[in-house]
ZADO-1210 file (C-alpha; in nm, 4 decimals, padded with zeros to 6 digits):
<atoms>
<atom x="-02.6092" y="-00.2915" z="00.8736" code="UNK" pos="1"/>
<atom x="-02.3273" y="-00.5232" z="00.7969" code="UNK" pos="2"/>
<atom x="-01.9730" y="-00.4892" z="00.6367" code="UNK" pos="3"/>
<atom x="-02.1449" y="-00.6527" z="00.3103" code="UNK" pos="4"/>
<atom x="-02.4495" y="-00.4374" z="00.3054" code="UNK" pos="5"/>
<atom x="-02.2398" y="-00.1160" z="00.3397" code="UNK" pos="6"/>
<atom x="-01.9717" y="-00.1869" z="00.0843" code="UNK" pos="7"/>
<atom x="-02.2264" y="-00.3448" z="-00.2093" code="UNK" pos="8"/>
<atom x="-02.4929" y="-00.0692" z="-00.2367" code="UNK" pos="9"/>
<atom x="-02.7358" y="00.0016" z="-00.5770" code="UNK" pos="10"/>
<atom x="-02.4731" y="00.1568" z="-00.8285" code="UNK" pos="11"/>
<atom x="-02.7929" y="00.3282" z="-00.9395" code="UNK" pos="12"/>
<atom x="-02.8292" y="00.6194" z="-00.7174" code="UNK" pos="13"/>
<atom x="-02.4818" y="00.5998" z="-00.4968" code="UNK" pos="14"/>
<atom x="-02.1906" y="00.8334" z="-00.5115" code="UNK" pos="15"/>
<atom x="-01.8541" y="00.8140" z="-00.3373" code="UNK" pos="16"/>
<atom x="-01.6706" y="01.1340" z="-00.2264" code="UNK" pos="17"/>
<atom x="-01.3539" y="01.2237" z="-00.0388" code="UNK" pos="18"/>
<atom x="-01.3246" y="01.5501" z="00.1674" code="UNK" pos="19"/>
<atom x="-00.9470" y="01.6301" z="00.2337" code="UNK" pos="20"/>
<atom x="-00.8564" y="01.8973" z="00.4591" code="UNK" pos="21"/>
<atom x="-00.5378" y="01.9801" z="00.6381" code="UNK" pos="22"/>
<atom x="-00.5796" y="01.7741" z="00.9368" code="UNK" pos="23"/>
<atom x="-00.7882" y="01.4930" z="00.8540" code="UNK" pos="24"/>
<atom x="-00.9325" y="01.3213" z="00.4653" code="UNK" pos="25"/>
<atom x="-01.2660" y="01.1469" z="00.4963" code="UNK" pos="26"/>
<atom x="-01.4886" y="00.9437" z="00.3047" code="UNK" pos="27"/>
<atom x="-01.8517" y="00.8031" z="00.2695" code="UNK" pos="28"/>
<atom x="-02.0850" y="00.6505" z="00.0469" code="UNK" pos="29"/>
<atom x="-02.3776" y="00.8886" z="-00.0534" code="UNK" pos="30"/>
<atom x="-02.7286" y="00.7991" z="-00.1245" code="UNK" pos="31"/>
<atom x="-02.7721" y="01.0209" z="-00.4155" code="UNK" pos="32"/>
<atom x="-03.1455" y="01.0218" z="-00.3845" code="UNK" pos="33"/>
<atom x="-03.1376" y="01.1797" z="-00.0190" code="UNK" pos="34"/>
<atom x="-02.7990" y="01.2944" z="00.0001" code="UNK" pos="35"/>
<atom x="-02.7155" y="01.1135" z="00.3314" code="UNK" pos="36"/>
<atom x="-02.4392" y="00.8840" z="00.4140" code="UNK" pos="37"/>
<atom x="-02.4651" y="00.4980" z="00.3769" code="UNK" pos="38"/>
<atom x="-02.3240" y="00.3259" z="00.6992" code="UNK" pos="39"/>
<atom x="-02.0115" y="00.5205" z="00.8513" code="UNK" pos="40"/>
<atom x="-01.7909" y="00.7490" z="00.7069" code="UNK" pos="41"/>
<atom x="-01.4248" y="00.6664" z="00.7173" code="UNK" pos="42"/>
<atom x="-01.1641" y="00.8900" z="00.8534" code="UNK" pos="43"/>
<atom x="-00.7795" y="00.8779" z="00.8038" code="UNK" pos="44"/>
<atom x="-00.5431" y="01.2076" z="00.9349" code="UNK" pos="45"/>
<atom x="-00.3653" y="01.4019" z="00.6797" code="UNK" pos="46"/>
<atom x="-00.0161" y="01.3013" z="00.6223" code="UNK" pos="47"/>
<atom x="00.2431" y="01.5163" z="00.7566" code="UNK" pos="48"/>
<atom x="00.4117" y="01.6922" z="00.5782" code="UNK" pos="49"/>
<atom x="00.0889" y="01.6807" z="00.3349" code="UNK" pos="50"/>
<atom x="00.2616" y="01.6258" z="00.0254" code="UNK" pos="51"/>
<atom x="00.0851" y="01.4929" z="-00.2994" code="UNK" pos="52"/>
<atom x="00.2379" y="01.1239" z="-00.2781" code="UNK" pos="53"/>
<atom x="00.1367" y="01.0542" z="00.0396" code="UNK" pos="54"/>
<atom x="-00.1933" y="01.1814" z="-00.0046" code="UNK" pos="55"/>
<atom x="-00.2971" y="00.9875" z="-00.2484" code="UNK" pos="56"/>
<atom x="-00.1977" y="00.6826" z="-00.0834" code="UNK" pos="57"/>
<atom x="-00.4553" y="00.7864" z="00.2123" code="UNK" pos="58"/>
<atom x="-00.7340" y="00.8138" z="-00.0610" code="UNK" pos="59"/>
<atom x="-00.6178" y="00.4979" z="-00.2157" code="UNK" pos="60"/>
<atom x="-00.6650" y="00.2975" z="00.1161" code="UNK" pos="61"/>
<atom x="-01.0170" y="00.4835" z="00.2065" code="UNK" pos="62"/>
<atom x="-01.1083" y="00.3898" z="-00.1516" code="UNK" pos="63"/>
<atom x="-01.0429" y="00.0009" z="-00.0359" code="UNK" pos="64"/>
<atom x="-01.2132" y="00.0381" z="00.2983" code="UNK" pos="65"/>
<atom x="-01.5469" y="00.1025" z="00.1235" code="UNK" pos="66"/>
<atom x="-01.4343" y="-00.1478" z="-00.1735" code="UNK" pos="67"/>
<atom x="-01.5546" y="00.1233" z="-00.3805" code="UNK" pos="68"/>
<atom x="-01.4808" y="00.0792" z="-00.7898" code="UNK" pos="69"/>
<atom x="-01.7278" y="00.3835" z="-00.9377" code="UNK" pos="70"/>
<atom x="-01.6714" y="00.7508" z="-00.9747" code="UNK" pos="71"/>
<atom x="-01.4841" y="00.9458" z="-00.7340" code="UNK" pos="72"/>
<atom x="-01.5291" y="01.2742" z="-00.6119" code="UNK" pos="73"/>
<atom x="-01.2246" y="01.4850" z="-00.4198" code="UNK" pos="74"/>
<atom x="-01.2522" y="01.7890" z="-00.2667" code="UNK" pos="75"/>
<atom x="-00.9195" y="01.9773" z="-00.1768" code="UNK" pos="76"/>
<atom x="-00.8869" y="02.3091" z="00.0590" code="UNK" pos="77"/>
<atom x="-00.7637" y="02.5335" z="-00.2464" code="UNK" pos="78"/>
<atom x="-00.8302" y="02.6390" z="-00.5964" code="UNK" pos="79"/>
<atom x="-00.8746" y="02.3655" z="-00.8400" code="UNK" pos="80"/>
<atom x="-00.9212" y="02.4595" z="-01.2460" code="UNK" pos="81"/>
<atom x="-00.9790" y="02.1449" z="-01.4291" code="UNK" pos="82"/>
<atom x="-00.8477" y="01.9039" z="-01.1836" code="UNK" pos="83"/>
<atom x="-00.5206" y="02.0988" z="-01.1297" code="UNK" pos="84"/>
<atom x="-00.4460" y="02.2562" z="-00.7844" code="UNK" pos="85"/>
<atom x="-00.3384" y="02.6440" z="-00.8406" code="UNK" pos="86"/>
<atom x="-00.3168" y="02.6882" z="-00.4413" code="UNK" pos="87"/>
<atom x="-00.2839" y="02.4809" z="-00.1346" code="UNK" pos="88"/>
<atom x="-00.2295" y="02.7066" z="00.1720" code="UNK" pos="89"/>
<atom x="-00.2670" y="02.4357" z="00.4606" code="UNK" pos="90"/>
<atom x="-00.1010" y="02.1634" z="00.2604" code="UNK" pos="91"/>
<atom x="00.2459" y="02.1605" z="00.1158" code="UNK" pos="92"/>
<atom x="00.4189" y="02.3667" z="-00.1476" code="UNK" pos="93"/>
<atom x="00.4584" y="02.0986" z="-00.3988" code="UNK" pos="94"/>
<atom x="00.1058" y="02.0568" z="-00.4546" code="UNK" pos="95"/>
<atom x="00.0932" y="02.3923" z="-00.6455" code="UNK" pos="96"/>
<atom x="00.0460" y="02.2448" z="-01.0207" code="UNK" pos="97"/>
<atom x="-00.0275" y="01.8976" z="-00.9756" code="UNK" pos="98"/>
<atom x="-00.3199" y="01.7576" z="-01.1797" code="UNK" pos="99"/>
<atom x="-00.4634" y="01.5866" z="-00.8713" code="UNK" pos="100"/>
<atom x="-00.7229" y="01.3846" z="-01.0437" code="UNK" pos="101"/>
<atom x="-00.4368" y="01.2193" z="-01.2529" code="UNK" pos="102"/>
<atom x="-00.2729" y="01.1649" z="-00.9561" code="UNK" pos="103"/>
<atom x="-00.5223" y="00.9629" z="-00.7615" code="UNK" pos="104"/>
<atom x="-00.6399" y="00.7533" z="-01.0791" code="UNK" pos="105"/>
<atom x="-00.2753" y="00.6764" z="-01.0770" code="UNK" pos="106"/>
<atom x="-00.3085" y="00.5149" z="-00.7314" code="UNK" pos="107"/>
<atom x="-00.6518" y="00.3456" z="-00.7984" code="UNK" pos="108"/>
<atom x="-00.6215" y="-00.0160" z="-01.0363" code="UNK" pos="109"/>
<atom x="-00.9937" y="00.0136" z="-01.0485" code="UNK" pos="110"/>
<atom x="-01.0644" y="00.3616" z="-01.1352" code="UNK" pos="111"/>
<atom x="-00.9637" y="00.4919" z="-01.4510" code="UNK" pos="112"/>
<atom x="-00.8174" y="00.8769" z="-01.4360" code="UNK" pos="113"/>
<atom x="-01.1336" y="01.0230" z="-01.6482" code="UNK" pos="114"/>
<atom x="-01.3580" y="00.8860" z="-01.3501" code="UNK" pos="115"/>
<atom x="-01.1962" y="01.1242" z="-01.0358" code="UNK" pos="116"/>
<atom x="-01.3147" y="01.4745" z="-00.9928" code="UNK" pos="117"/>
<atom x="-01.1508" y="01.7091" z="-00.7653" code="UNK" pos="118"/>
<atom x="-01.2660" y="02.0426" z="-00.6884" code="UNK" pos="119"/>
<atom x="-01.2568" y="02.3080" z="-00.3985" code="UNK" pos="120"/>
<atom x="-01.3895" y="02.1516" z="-00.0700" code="UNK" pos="121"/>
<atom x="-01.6142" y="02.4952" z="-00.0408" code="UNK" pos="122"/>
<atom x="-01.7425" y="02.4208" z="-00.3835" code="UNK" pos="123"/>
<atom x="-01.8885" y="02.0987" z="-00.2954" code="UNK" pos="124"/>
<atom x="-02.0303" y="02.2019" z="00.0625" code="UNK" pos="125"/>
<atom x="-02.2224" y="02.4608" z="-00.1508" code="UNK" pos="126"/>
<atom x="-02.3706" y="02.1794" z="-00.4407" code="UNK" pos="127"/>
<atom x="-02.4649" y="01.9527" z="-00.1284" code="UNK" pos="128"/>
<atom x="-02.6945" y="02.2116" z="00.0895" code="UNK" pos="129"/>
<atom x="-02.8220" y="02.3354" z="-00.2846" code="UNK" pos="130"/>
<atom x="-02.9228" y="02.0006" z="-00.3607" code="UNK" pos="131"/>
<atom x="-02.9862" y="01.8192" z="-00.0337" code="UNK" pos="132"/>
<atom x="-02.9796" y="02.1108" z="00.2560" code="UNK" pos="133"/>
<atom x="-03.0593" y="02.4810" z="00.3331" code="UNK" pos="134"/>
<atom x="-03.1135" y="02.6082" z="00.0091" code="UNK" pos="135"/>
<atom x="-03.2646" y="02.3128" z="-00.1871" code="UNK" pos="136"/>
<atom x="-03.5433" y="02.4376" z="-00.4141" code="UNK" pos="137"/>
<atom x="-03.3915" y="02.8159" z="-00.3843" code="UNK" pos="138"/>
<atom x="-03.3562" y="03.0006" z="-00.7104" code="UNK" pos="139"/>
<atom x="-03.1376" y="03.3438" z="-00.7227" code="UNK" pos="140"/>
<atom x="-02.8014" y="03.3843" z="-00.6064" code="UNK" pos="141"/>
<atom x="-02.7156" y="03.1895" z="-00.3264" code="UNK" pos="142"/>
<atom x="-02.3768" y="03.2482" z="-00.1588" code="UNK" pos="143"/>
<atom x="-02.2355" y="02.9599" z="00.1423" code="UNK" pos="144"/>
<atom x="-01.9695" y="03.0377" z="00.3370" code="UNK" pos="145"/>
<atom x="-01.8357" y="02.8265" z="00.5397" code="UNK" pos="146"/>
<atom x="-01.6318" y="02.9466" z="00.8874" code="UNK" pos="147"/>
<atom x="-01.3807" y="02.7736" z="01.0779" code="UNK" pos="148"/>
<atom x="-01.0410" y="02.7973" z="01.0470" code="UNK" pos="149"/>
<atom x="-01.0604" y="03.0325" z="00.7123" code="UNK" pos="150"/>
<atom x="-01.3698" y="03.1575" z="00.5013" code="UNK" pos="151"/>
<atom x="-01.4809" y="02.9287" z="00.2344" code="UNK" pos="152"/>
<atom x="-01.7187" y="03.0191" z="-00.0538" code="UNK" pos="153"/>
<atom x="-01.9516" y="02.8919" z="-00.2835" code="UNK" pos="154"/>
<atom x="-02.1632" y="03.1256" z="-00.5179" code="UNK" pos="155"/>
<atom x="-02.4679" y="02.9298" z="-00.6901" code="UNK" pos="156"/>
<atom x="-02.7028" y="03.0926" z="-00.8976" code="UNK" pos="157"/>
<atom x="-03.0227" y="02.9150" z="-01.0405" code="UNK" pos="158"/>
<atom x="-02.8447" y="02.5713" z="-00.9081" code="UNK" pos="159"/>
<atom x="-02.5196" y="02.6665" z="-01.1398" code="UNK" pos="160"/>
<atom x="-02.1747" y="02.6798" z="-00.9436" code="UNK" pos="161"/>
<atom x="-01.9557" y="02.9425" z="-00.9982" code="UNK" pos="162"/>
<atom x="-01.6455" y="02.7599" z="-00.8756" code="UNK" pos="163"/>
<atom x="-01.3520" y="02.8992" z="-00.7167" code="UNK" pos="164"/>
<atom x="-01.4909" y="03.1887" z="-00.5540" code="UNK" pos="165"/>
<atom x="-01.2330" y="03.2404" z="-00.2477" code="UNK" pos="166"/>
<atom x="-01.4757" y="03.5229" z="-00.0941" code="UNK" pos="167"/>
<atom x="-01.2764" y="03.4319" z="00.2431" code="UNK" pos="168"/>
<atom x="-00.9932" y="03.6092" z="00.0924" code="UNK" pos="169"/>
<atom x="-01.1911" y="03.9731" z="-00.0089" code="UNK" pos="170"/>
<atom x="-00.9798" y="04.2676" z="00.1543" code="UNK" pos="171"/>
<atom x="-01.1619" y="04.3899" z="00.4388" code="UNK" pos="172"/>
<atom x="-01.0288" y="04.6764" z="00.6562" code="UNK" pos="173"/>
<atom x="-00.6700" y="04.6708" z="00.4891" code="UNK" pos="174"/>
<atom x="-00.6373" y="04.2477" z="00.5350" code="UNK" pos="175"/>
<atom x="-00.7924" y="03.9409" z="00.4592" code="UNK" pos="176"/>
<atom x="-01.1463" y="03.9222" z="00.5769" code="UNK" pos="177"/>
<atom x="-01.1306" y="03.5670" z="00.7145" code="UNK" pos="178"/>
<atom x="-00.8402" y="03.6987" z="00.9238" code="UNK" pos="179"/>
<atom x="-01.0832" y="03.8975" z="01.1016" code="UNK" pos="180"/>
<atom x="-01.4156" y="03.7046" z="01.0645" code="UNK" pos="181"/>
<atom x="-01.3311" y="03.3116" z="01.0522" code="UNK" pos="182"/>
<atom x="-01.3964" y="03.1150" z="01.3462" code="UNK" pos="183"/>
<atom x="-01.0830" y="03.1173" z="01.4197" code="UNK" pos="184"/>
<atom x="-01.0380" y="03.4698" z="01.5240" code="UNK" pos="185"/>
<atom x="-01.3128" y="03.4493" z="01.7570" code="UNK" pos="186"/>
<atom x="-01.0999" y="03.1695" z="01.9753" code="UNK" pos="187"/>
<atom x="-00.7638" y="03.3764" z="01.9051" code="UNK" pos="188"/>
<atom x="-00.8902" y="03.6970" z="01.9647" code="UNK" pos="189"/>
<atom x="-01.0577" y="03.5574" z="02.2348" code="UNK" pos="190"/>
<atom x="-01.3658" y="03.7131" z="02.1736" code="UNK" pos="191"/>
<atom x="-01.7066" y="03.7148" z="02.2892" code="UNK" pos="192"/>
<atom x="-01.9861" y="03.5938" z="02.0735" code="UNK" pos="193"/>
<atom x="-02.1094" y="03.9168" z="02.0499" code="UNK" pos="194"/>
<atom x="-01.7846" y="04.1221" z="01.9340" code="UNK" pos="195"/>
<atom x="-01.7263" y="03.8389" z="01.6728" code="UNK" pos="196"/>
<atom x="-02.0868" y="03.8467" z="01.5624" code="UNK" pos="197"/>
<atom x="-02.0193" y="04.2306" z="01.4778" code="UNK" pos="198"/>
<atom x="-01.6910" y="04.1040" z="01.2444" code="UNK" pos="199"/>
<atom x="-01.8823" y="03.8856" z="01.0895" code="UNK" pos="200"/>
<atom x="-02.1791" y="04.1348" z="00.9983" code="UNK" pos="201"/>
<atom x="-01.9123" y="04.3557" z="00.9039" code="UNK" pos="202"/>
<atom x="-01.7794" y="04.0978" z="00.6259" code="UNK" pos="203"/>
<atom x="-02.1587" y="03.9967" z="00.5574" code="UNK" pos="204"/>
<atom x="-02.2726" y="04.3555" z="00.4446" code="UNK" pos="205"/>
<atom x="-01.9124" y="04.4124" z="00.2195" code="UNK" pos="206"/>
<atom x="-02.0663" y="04.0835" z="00.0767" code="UNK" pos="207"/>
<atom x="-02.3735" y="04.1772" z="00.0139" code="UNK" pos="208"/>
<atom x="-02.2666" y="04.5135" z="-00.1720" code="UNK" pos="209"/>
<atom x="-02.0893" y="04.3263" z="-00.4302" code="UNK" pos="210"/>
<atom x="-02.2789" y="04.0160" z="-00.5029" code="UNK" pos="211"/>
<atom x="-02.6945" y="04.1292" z="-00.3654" code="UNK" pos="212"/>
<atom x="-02.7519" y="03.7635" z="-00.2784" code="UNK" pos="213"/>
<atom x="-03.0826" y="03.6090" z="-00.2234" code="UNK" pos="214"/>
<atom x="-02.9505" y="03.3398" z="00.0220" code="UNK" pos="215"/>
<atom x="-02.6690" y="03.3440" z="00.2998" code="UNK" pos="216"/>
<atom x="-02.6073" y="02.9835" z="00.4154" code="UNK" pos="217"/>
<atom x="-02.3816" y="02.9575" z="00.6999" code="UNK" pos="218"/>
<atom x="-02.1864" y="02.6274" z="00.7675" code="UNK" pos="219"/>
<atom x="-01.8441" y="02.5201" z="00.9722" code="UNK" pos="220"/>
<atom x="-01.8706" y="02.4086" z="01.3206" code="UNK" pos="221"/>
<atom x="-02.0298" y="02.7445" z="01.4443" code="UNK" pos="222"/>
<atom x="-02.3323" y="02.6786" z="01.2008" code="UNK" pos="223"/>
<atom x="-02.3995" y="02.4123" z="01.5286" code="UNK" pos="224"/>
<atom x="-02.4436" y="02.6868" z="01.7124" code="UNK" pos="225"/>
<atom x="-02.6868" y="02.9548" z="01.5615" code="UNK" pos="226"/>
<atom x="-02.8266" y="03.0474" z="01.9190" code="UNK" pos="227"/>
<atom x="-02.5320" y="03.1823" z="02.0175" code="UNK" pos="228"/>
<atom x="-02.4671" y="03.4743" z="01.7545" code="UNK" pos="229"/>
<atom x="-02.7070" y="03.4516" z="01.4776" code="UNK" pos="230"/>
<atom x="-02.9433" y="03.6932" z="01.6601" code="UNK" pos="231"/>
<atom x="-02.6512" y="03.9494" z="01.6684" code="UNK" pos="232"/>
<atom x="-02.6364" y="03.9787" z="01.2517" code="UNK" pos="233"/>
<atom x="-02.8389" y="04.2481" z="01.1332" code="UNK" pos="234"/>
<atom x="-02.8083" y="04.1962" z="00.7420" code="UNK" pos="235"/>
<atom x="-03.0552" y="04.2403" z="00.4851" code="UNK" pos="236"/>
<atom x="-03.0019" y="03.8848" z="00.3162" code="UNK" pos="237"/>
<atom x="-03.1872" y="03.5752" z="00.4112" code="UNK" pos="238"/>
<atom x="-02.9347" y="03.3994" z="00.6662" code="UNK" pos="239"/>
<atom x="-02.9844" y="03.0216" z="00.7465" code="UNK" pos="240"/>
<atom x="-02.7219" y="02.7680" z="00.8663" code="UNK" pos="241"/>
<atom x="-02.6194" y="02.5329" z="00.6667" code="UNK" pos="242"/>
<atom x="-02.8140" y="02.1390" z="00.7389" code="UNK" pos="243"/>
<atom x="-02.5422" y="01.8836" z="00.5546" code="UNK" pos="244"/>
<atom x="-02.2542" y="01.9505" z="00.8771" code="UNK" pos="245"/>
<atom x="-01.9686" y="01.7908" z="00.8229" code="UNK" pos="246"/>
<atom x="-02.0922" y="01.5397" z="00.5448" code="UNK" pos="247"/>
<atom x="-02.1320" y="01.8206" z="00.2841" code="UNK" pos="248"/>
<atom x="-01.8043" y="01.7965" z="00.1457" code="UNK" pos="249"/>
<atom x="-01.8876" y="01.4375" z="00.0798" code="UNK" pos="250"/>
<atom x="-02.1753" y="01.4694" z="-00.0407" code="UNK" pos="251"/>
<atom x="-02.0690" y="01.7145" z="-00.2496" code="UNK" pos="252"/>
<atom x="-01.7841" y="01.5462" z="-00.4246" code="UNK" pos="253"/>
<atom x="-01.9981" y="01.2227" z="-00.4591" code="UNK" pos="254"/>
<atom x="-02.2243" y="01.4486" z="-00.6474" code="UNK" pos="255"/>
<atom x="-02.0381" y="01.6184" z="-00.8334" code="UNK" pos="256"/>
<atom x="-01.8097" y="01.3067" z="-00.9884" code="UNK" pos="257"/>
<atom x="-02.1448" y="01.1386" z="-01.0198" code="UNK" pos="258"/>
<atom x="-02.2494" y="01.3934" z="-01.2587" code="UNK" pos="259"/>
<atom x="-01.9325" y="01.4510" z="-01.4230" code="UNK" pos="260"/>
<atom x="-01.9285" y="01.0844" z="-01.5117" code="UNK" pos="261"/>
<atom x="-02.2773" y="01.0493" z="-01.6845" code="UNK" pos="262"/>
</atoms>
């Protein structure tokens, strides 16, 4: 495909989403019919220190790689209530408050403000596999978490988000559960598959006993690797991993501000 074909897609039925996370912000354009990526996906690393200005320049140049001028979609590793971040954990401090989708309209001469959409980068993993992925077609209460370096959450019920969830941060055994049960413990606790897998049954079941899902889809990096652990769970939800990888928070936000915007 060439630089022209890539960058002048049907307006029709293609999105445009950012995923920004604490080490890297990247971008593709989404076939909204499919939900797959058109051409490559560009990545840029996260400023450091992460702070709000210099973020937004980073989305304003992968906005201008893909010469995109439509709706954008954002997702951000936090809370977000109407475009305004109420927590940022991996970023910095100052981003506590800002309206982010004012902010990168501001940087954006083709995009006016009322056209970005930001929301929680768990959020829009969980819209992608419910339209595109592991539970498309599922009705009932489907719950995605996502492991890796936290525990992210999306609750959908009937296709509706409930955004915001933060089910990473449920108090499990007197701390945070994804303290215990993210990905990340398993490499710092240096753990076996097994031990981990018991964690994150543990966390599963406290899950289950407060929300009686109908659908458990797993995603992060370990979702690669179902072989290795899945067979240790023993809950009594439907478990699948997640199919979207590490395009679902694209494909997500694309669908989202997509949506949003008609």
């Amino acid at each position: 495909m060439s630089d022209d074909e890539e960058t002048s897609p049907d307006e029709d039925r293609t999105g445009f989403g950012i995923d920004i996370g604490g080490t890297g912000m990247k971008c593709g354009l989404v076939d909204l019919s499919t939900g797959e990526l058109i051409g490559d996906r560009e990545r840029i690393d996260t400023p450091q220190p992460a702070t709000p200005g210099a973020m937004a320049e980073v989305v304003r140049e992968l906005v201008d790689r893909k010469g995109w001028t439509g709706p954008l979609g954002a997702t951000f590793p936090g809370v977000v209530r109407s475009g305004r971040i109420a927590t940022a954990a991996n970023l910095a401090p100052e981003w506590v408050g800002v309206q982010a989708d004012e902010l990168f309209g501001s940087v954006l001469p083709d995009t006016r403000t009322g056209n970005v959409l930001v929301l929680n980068d768990a959020d829009a993993a969980g819209l992608a596999e419910s339209r595109y992925g592991a539970a498309k077609g599922r009705d009932g209460v489907v719950i995605v978490l996502t492991f890796g370096t936290g525990i992210g959450s999306a609750i959908i019920h009937d296709g509706v988000l409930l955004p915001n969830t933060e089910l990473g941060h449920l108090e499990l055994d007197g701390v945070d559960a994804e303290h215990r049960a993210a990905a990340r413990a398993r490499t710092e606790d240096d753990l076996s598959w097994k031990t981990w897998a018991g964690r994150v049954e543990h966390y599963l079941r406290h899950v289950e006993r407060l929300f009686s899902p109908d659908l458990f889809v797993i995603g992060g990096g370990v979702s690669k690797r179902p072989d290795k652990w899945f067979g240790h769970l023993d809950v009594d939800t439907e478990l699948v991993p997640a199919e979207l990888a590490n395009n679902a928070g694209i494909v997500g936000a694309a669908v989202a501000a997509t949506s949003a915007a008609r």
